[in-house]
C-alpha positions, -999 to +999 in steps of 0.1 A: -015-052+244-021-073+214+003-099+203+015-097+166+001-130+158-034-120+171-032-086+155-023-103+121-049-132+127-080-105+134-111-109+114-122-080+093-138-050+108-176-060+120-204-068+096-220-030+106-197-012+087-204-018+047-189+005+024-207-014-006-241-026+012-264-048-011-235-049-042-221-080-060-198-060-083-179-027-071-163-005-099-127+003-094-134+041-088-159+031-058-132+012-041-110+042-047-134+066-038-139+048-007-103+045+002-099+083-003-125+087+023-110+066+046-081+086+040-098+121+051-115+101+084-076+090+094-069+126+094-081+126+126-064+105+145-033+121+166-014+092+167-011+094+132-003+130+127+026+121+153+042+097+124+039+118+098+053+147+115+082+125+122+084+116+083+087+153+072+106+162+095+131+133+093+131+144+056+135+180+059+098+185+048+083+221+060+042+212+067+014+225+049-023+221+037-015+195+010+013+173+024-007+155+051-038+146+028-014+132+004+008+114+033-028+097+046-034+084+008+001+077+006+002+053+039-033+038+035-018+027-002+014+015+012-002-006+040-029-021+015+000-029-016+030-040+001+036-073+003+026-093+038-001-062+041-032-056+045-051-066+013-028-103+013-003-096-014+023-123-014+056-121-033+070-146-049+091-141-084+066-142-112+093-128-139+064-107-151+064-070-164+065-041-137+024-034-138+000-046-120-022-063-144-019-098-134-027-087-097-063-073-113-067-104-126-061-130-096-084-104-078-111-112-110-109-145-107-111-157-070-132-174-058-151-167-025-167-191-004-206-187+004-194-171+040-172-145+014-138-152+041-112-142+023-081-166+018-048-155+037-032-149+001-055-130-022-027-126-051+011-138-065+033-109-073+070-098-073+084-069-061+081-045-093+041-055-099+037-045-061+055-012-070+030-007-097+001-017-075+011+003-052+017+037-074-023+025-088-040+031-058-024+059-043-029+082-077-069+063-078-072+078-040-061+110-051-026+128-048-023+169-052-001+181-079+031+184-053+027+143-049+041+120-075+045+080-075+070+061-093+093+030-092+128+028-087+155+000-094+181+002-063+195-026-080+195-046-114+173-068-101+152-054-075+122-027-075+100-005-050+081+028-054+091+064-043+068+089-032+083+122-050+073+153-034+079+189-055+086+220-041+055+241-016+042+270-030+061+301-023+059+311+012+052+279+026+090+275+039+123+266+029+125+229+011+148+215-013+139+214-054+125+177-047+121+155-017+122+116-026+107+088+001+111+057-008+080+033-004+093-007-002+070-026-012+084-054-003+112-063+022+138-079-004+173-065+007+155-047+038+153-062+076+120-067+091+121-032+104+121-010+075+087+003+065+072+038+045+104+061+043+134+035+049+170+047+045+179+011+032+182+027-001+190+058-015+166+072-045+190+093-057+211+065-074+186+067-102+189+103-115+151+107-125+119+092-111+092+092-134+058+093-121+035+056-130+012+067-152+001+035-167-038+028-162-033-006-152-075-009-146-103+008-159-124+032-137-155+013-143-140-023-139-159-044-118-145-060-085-163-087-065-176-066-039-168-092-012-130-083-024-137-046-023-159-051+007-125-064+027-102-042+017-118-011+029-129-030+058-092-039+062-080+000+062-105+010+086-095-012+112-057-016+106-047+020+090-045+040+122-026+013+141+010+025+152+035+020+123+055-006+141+024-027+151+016-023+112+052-036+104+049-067+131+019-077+118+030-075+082+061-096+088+041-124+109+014-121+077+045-127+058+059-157+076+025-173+073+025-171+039+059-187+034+052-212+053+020-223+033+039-217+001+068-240+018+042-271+027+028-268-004+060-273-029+054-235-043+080-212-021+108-204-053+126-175-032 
């Protein structure tokens, strides 16, 4: 079995797979586009479907058509956003507003080496721009009308995302007016343990959840496509890993990070 260090410490998925072969730039709704199909080729994996059963049932969730297409979109988005994850968010406070501008724009303007290797942090946010980030990508993948993304304040001074689920059509089963999971986006007030549907905080505290619906990035912006090259790179080879390697790995990622930020005089937590 692989350690969590070597999992975290793995090179990105072989050269032979390129989602953007022969590109220097990648518009935004590419990298989406691409995500979403990596999305529909996790579908297949059982180990997978075995989690997400879990979640909806753990939730009270009857299954049907929609909800696991949306759960896929939903986890690949998580994985990707959080902190420590898979695209190298770091979190540090930043005092900035909750959208994820400034993350678009530390994406913009870093700089690759000629072997395009990818620096263990690839952008500074705090836990409400991750939140945003998050809610970005998951409605760019593409979420059916029954899926909505939003951020929630368990405290004054703390945010992460819930993923609001509405009602199945009629016949589909019994199921409560609304469903709330809540997505943490980062692991401020949580133990290393809690991950995509944690019970460290109730979303019902705040009476409505309103669905992100700022366009933080244009469609057509243009990426470097080294950077959108590695992130899809990044879900294909992490995204169907077991949910508690994924959360190992993120915390070692996490430690890493800390540690740099430490040596170099810039850790504020």
């Amino acid at each position: 079995m692989a350690t969590a260090a070597a999992v975290a410490a793995r090179p990105a998925a072989p050269a032979a797979f390129d989602p953007f072969p022969d590109r220097e730039k990648v518009p935004v709704r590419d990298l989406f586009a691409a995500l979403s199909r990596e999305a529909d080729r996790l579908s297949t994996s059982q180990l997978v479907r075995d989690e997400y059963q879990r979640l909806i049932q753990a939730h009270g969730l009857p299954d049907d058509s929609t909800l696991f297409p949306d759960y896929l979109r939903v986890r690949i988005a998580f994985e990707a956003t959080r902190a420590g994850g898979l695209w190298g968010l770091q979190w540090r406070v930043t005092d900035q507003l909750p959208q994820s501008d400034r993350i678009w724009a530390q994406w913009d303007a870093l700089v690759l080496p000629a072997d395009g290797a990818l620096p263990p942090s690839t952008a500074i946010a705090e836990c409400d721009e991750l939140s945003a980030l998050f809610a970005v990508v998951a409605h760019g993948m593409g979420l059916s009308s029954r899926s909505r993304v939003g951020l929630f304040w368990p405290t004054s001074t703390h945010t992460v995302a819930v993923w609001t689920i509405q009602p199945a059509p009629a016949g589909s089963g019994n199921m409560p007016a609304e469903v709330r999971i809540v997505v943490p986006t980062s692991q401020i007030f949580l133990d290393g343990a809690q991950s995509l549907g944690t019970r460290g905080f109730d979303p019902w505290t705040q009476p409505k959840v309103f669905p992100y619906a700022r366009r933080d990035i244009a469609e057509d912006h243009p990426l470097p496509a080294a950077l959108a090259r590695y992130f899809v790179q990044q879900v294909r080879r992490h995204a169907s890993d077991p949910q508690g390697l994924l959360q190992t790995a993120r915390n070692r990622r996490e430690y890493d990070q800390r540690m740099r930020a430490r040596d170099a005089g810039e850790d504020r937590r």
